[in-house]
C-alpha positions in Angstrom: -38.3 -82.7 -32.9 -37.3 -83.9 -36.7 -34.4 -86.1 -37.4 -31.1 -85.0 -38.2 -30.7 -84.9 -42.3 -29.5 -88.1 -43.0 -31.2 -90.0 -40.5 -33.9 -92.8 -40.2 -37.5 -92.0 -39.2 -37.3 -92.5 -35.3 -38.3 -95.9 -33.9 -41.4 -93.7 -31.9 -42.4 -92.4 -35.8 -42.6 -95.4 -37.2 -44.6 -96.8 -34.5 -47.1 -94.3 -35.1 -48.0 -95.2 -38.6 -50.3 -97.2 -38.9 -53.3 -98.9 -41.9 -56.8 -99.5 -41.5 -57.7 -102.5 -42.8 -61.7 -101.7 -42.8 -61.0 -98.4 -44.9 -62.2 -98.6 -48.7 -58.5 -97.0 -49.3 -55.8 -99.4 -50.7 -53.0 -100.0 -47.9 -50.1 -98.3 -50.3 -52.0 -95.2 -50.7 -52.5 -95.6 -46.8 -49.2 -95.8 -46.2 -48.5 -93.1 -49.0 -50.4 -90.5 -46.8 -49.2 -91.1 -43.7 -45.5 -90.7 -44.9 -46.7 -87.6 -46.7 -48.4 -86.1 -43.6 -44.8 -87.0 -41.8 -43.3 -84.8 -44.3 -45.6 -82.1 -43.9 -45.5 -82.0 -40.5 -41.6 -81.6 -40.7 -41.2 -84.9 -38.7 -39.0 -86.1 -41.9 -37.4 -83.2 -43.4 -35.2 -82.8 -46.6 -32.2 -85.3 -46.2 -33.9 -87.5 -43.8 -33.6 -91.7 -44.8 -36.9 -93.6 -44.6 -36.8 -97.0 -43.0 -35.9 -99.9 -45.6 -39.3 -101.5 -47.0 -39.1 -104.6 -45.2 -38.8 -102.5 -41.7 -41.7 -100.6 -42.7 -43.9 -103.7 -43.9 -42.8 -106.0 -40.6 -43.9 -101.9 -38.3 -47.1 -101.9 -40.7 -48.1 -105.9 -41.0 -47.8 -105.5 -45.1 -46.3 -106.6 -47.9 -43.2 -105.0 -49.0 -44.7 -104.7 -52.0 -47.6 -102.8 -50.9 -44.7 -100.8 -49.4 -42.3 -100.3 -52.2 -45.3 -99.1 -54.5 -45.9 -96.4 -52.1 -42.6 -95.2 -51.6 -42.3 -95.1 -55.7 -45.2 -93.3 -56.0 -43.4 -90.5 -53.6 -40.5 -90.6 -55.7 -42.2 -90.2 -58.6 -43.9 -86.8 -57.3 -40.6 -85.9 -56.0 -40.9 -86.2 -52.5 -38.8 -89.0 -52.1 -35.6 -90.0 -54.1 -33.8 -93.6 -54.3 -30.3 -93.3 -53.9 -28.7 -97.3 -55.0 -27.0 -99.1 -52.0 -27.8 -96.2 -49.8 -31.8 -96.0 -48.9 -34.6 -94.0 -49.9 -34.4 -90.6 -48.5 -36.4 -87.2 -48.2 -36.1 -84.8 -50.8 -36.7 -80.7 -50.7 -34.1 -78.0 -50.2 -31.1 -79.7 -49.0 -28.8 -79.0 -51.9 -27.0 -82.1 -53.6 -23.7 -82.2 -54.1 -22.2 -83.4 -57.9 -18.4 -84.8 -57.0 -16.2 -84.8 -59.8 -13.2 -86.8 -59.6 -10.3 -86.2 -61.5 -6.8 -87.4 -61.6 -4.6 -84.9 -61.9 -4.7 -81.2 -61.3 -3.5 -80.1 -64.4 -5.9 -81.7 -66.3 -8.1 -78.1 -65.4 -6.3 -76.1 -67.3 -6.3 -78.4 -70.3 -9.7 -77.1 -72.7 -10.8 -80.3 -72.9 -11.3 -80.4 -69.5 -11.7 -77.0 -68.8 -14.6 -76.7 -71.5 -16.0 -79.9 -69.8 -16.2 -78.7 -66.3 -18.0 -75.3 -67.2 -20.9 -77.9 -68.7 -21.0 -79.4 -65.7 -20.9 -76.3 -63.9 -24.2 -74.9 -66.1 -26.2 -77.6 -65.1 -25.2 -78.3 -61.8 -26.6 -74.1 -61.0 -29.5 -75.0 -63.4 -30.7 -78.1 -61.5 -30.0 -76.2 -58.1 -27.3 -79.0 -56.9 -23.6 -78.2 -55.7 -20.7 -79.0 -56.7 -17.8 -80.6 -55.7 -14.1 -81.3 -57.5 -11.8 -83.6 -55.9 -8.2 -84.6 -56.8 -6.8 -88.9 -56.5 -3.5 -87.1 -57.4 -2.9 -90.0 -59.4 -4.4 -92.1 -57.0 -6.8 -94.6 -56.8 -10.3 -93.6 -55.8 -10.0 -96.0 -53.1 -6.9 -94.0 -52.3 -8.3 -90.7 -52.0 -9.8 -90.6 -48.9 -13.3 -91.5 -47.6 -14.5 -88.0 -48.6 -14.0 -88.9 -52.1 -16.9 -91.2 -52.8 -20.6 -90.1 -52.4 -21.9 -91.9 -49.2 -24.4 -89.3 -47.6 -28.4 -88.7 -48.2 -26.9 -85.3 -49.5 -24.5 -86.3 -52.3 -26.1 -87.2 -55.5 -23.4 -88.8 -57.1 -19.8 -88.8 -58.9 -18.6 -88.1 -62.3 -15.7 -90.0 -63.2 -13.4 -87.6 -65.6 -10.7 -88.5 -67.3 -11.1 -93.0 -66.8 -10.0 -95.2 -64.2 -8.8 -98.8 -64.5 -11.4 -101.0 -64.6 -10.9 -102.6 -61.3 -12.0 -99.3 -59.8 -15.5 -99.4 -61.7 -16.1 -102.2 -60.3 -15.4 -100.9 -56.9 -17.7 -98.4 -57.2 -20.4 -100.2 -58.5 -19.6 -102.9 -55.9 -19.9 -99.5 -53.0 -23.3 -99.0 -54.1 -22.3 -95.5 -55.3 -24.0 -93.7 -58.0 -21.7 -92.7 -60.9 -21.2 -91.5 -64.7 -18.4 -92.3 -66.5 -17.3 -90.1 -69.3 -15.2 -90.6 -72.6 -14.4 -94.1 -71.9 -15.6 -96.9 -72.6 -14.9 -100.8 -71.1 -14.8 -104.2 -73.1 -16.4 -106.2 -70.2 -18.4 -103.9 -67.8 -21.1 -101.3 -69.3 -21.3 -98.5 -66.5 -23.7 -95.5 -67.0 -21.6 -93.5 -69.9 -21.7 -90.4 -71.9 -19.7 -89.9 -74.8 -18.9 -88.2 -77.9 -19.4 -89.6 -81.1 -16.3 -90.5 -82.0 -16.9 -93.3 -84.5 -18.7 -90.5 -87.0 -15.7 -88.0 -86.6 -13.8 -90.9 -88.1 -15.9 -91.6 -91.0 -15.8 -87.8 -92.1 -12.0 -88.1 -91.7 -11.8 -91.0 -93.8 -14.4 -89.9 -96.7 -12.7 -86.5 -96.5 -9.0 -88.4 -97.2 -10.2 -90.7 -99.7 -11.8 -87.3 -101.6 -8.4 -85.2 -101.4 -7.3 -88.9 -102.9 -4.7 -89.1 -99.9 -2.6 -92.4 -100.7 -0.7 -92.9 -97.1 -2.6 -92.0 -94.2 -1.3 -91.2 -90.9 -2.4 -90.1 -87.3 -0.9 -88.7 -84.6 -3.1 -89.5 -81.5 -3.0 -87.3 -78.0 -3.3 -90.4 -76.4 -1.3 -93.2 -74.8 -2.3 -96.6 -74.8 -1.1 -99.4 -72.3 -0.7 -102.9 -73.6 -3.8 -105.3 -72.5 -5.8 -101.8 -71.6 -9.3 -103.2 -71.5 -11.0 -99.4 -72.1 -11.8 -98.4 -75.6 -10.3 -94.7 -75.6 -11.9 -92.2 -78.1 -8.9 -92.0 -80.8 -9.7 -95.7 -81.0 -12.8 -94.9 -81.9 -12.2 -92.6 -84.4 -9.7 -95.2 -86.2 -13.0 -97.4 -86.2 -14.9 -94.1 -87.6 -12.3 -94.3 -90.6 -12.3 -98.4 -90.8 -15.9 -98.3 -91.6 -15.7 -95.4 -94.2 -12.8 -96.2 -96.0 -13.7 -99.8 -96.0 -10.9 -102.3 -98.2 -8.8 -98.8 -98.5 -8.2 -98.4 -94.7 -5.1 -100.3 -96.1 -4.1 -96.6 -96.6 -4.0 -96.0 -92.9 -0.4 -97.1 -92.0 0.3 -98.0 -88.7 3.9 -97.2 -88.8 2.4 -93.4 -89.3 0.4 -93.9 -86.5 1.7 -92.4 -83.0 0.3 -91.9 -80.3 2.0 -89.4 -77.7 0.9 -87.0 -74.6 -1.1 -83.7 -74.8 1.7 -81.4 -75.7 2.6 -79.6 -78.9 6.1 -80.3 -78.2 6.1 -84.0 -78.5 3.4 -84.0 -81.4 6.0 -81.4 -83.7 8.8 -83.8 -82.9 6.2 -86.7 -84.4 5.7 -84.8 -87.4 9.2 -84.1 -87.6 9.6 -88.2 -87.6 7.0 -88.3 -90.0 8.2 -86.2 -92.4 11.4 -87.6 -92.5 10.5 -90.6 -93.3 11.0 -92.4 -97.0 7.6 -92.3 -98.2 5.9 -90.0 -95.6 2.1 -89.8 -95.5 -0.1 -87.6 -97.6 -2.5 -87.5 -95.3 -3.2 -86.9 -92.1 -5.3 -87.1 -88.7 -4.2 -85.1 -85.8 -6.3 -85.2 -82.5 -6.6 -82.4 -80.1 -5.5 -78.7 -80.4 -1.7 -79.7 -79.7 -1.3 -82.1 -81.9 -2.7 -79.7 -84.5 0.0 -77.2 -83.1 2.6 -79.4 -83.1 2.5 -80.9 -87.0 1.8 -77.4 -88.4 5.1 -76.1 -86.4 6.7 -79.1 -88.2 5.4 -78.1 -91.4 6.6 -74.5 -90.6 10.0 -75.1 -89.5 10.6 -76.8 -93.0 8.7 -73.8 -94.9 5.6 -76.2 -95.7 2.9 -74.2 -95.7 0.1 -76.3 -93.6 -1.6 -78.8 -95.7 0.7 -79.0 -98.7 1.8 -81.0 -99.7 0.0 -83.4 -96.4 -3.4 -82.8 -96.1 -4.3 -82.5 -92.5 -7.2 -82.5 -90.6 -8.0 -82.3 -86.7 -10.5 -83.0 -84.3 -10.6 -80.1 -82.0 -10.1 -80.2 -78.0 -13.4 -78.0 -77.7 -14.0 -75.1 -80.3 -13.7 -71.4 -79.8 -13.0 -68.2 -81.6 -9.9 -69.6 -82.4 -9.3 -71.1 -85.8 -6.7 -73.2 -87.2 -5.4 -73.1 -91.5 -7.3 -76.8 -91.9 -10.6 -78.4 -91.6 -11.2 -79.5 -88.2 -14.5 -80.8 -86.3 -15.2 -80.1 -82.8 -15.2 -82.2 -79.8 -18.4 -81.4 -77.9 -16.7 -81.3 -74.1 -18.9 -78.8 -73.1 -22.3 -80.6 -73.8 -21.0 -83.9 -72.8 -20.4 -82.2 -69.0 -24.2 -81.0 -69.1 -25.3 -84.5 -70.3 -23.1 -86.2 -67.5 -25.1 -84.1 -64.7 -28.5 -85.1 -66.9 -27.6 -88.7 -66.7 -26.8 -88.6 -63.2 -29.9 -87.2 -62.0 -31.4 -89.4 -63.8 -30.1 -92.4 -62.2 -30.2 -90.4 -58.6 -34.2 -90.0 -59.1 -34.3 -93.7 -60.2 -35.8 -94.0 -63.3 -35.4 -96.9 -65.3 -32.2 -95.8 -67.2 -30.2 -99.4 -66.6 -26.9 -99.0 -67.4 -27.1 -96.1 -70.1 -24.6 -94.7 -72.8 -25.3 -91.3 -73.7 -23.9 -90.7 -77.3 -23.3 -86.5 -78.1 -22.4 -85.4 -81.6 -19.5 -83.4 -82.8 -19.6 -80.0 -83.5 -19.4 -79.3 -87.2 -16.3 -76.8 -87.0 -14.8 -76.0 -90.5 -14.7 -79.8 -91.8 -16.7 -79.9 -94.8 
């Protein structure tokens, strides 16, 4: 009778393998066989943890290393797979289980997140995995219950969408957990990321500004930022995009005209209202995600403007669809950056050699030209 999925080889198993030191065959690919022929036999079946290496070299009288090679040339033909912290355990039909975590519930039925998920989604059904979304409710992770964080042979890992203080990367590095991070990006700690390409949506921005010879550029950022926040968020990126471009004429860029606010049209149109009403308003402008887009062209609106005249304004799209807003915007590429996060974390669940990886995707070229 097998294990249970999940458990160790029995203690009567592993006393049965054994290496023949007389044989012309190396000890690892010994030891490769006879875990093989366990497998075969159904004595280890999908899920099932293999004894650490140094169990198995003190049962077998070798080195671990004899051991560990073994065991990673297993994993490389897939019958194994590493899982950090955890062990090394049986792979085959049991299904793996993608958690997503997010923070709040209403964060689905923003696009962004909506357009991420359904990449994720794809590529979770491609690669034959399940998936799994839990809620912190504003929590920590540590806060969400036990069930929250990968633990089992069966889970292959977590994708961490929107960020979490830094305190809580640690935490899960620290856990031995397997995780992706996505959008965000840390001053002191480099965790496996993926994000967009931020940094050349910027540049276009800023050539694109300087071109229409915009004199007093603004921004109005979907974004809040807490004072002594150690993450780098994405506008911030962009800002760095249109540093670099502009170069001695980011002067232009006023920070009075930059705000940053939530992700609602509501609070961005009462910005632009600000904006506008200001002495010498900007010519120019940068307005990141859909609603902020909404918002300053119902500003413009309500003050007979028609949008971009006389501010030129350009946006960076939540995700794009068959939709299309009266000024250049580029696309943020949500829904190949949830594909690349499942990539990634297969990637680091089969354990190749990835270190600490961040996964750059470009933006889509929407009507910015």
């Amino acid at each position: 009778m097998r294990n249970q999925p999940g458990r160790p080889l029995a203690e009567g198993a592993l006393r049965a393998l054994a290496v023949n030191r007389n044989s012309p065959l190396p000890l690892y690919r010994q030891i490769k066989q006879a875990l093989l022929a366990e497998i075969e036999q159904e004595h280890l079946g999908p899920g099932d943890r293999v004894p650490p290496e140094i169990e198995l070299s003190k049962a077998l009288g070798v080195s671990q290393i004899t051991v560990i090679q073994a065991l990673r040339e297993l994993v490389k033909e897939g019958y194994l797979s590493r899982h950090r912290g955890r062990g090394t355990f049986v792979a085959g039909t049991v299904r793996q289980t993608v958690s997503v975590a997010m923070s709040d519930v209403s964060a689905l039925t923003h696009q962004f997140f909506s357009q991420f998920m359904l990449g994720v989604e794809q590529e979770v059904q491609r690669s034959g995995a399940a998936l799994q979304v839990f809620m912190t409710h504003g929590r920590s992770l540590q806060g969400a219950g036990p069930r929250a964080l990968p633990s089992a042979g069966d889970r292959a890992g977590l994708i961490v969408c929107p960020a979490i203080p830094q305190d809580e990367v640690r935490h899960l590095t620290e856990s031995g957990v397997l995780f992706v991070m996505v959008s965000t990006e840390y001053r002191d700690i480099k965790p496996p990321t993926v994000l967009s390409d931020d940094w050349s949506v910027g540049r276009r921005f800023g050539q694109y500004l300087v071109r229409k010879d915009c004199r007093r550029i603004g921004a109005i950022l979907g974004l809040r930022r807490e004072s002594g926040d150690p993450r780098t968020h994405l506008a911030d990126r962009v800002l760095e995009g249109m540093r670099q471009a502009m170069g001695t004429d980011f002067g232009r860029v006023q920070e009075r005209c930059i705000r940053r606010t939530d992700y609602t049209a509501e609070t961005a149109q009462a910005l632009m209202a600000d904006l506008l009403a200001m002495r010498e308003p900007p010519d120019g402008m940068v307005l990141f995600g859909d609603n902020a887009i909404r918002g300053a062209i119902e500003a413009l609106r309500a003050r007979g403007l028609p949008p971009g005249k006389p501010i030129v304004l350009v946006g960076y799209r939540d995700a794009p669809d068959k939709g299309a807003f009266p000024i250049p915007t580029l696309g943020h590429p949500v829904l190949e950056m949830g594909r690349r996060s499942v990539r990634l974390l297969n990637r680091i669940v089969r354990g190749e050699r990835t270190g600490n990886p961040r996964v750059v995707v470009k933006p889509i070229l929407d009507s910015l030209r």
